[in-house]
C-alpha positions in Angstrom: -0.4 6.6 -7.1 1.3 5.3 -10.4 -1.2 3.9 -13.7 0.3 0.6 -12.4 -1.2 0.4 -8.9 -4.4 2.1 -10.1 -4.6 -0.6 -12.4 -3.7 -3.3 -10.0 -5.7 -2.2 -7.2 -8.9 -2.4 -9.8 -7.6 -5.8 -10.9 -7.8 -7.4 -7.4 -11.0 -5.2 -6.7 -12.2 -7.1 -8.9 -10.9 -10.8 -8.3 -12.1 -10.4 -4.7 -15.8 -9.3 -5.7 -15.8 -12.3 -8.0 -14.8 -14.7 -5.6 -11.3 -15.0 -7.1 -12.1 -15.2 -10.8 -12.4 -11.9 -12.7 -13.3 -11.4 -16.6 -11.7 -8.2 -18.1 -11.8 -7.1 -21.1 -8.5 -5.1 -22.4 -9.4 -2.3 -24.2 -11.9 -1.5 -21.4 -9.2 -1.6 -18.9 -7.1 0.6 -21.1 -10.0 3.1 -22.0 -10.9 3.3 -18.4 -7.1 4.3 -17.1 -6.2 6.7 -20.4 -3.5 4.0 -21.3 -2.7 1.7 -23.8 -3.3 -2.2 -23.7 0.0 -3.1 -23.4 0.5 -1.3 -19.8 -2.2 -3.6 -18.7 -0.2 -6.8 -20.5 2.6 -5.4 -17.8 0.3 -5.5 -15.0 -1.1 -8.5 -15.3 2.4 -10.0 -16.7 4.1 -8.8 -13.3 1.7 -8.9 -10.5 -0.7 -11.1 -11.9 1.2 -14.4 -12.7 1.8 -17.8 -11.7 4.6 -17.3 -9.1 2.2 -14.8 -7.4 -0.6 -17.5 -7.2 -2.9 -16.9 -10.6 -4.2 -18.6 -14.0 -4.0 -15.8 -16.3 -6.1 -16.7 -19.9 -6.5 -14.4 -23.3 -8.0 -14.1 -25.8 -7.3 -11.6 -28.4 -8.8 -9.6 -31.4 -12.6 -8.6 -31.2 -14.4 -9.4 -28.2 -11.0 -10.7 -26.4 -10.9 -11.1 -22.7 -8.7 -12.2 -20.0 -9.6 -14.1 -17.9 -7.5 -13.8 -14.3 -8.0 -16.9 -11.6 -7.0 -16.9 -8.0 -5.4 -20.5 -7.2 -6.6 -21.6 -4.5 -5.4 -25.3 -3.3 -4.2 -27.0 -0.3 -0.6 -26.1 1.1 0.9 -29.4 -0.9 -0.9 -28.3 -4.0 0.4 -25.6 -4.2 4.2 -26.8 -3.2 3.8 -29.0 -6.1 2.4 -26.5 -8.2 5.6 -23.8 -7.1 7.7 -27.1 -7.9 6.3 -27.5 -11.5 6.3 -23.8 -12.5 10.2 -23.2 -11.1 11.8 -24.4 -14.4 15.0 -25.2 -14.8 16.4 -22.1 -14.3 15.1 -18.9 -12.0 16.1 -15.5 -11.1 15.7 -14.7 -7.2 12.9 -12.1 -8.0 10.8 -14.7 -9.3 12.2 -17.4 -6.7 10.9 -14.9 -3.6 7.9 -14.5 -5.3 6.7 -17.9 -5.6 8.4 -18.6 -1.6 6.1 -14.8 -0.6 3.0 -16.8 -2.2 3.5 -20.0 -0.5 3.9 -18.4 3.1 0.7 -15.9 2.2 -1.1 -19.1 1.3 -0.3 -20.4 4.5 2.0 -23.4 2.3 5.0 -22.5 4.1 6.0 -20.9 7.6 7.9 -17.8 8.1 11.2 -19.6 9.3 11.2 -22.4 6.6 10.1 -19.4 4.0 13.5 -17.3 5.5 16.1 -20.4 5.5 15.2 -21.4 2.2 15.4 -17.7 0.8 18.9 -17.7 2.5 20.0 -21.0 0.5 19.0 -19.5 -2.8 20.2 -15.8 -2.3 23.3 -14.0 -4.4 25.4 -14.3 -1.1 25.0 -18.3 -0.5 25.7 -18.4 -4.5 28.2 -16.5 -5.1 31.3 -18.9 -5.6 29.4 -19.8 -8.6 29.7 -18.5 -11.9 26.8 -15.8 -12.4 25.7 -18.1 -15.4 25.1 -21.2 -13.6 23.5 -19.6 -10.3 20.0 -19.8 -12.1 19.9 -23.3 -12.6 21.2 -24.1 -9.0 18.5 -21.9 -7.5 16.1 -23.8 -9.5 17.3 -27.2 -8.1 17.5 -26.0 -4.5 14.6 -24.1 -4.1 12.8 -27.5 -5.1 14.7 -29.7 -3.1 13.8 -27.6 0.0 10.1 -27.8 -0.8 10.0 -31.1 -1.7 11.6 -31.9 1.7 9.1 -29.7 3.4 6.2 -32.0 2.1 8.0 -35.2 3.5 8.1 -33.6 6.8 4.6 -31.9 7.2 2.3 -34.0 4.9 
């Protein structure tokens, strides 16, 4: 198993014996998998962030921590939430992640989760200029998931 997942694995070890909120200190975590701090930044950065469903807070120097925070709402909390934290502009890997922690969280179904991956995919914006496909995967993944709160809430 990769530093990464080792890492990772410990991370939500963690998070789930704390009842979703874990303290960690950096240079432990690095010390304790015979790596240096930045790999944990990477872990935390990638598997560890917003569109995945957590807070993430730091402190650095002498006695720094991060902090790492389950979110845990209600389904059109967190829509909103996915809505704000989309931007302006997104990439599908980020897109799919914030749809894959909507339908974990039980925010979205399976079928809504598939058609709206579908409407913001390469293929469906293709004609576009690969430039501009960003910015219209923004603006559609939101319309979709604002339209999903009219219907269900």
């Amino acid at each position: 198993m990769a530093t990464s997942d080792l890492i990772a694995r410990f991370i939500q070890e963690a998070l789930d014996a704390a009842d979703g909120i874990a303290e960690l200190q950096r240079s432990t975590l690095a010390d304790r998998f015979h790596c240096v701090p930045s790999q944990i930044n990477y872990v935390i950065s990638t598997r560890f962030s917003p569109e995945h469903g957590y807070l993430v807070e730091s402190r650095r120097g002498g006695g720094g921590y991060i902090r790492i925070s389950r979110v845990r709402s209600v389904p059109e909390q967190l829509i909103m939430h996915t809505i704000n934290a989309a931007g302006s502009d997104l990439d599908l890997q980020t897109a799919a992640a914030f749809i894959s922690n909507a339908v974990e969280s039980g925010a979205l179904d399976t079928q809504s989760a598939g058609l709206i991956l579908a409407a913001i995919g390469n293929q469906a914006l293709r004609p576009l200029p690969p430039e501009q496909r960003g910015a219209v995967r923004a603006s559609i993944l939101k319309q979709m998931l604002l339209e999903t709160l009219s219907e269900n809430y």
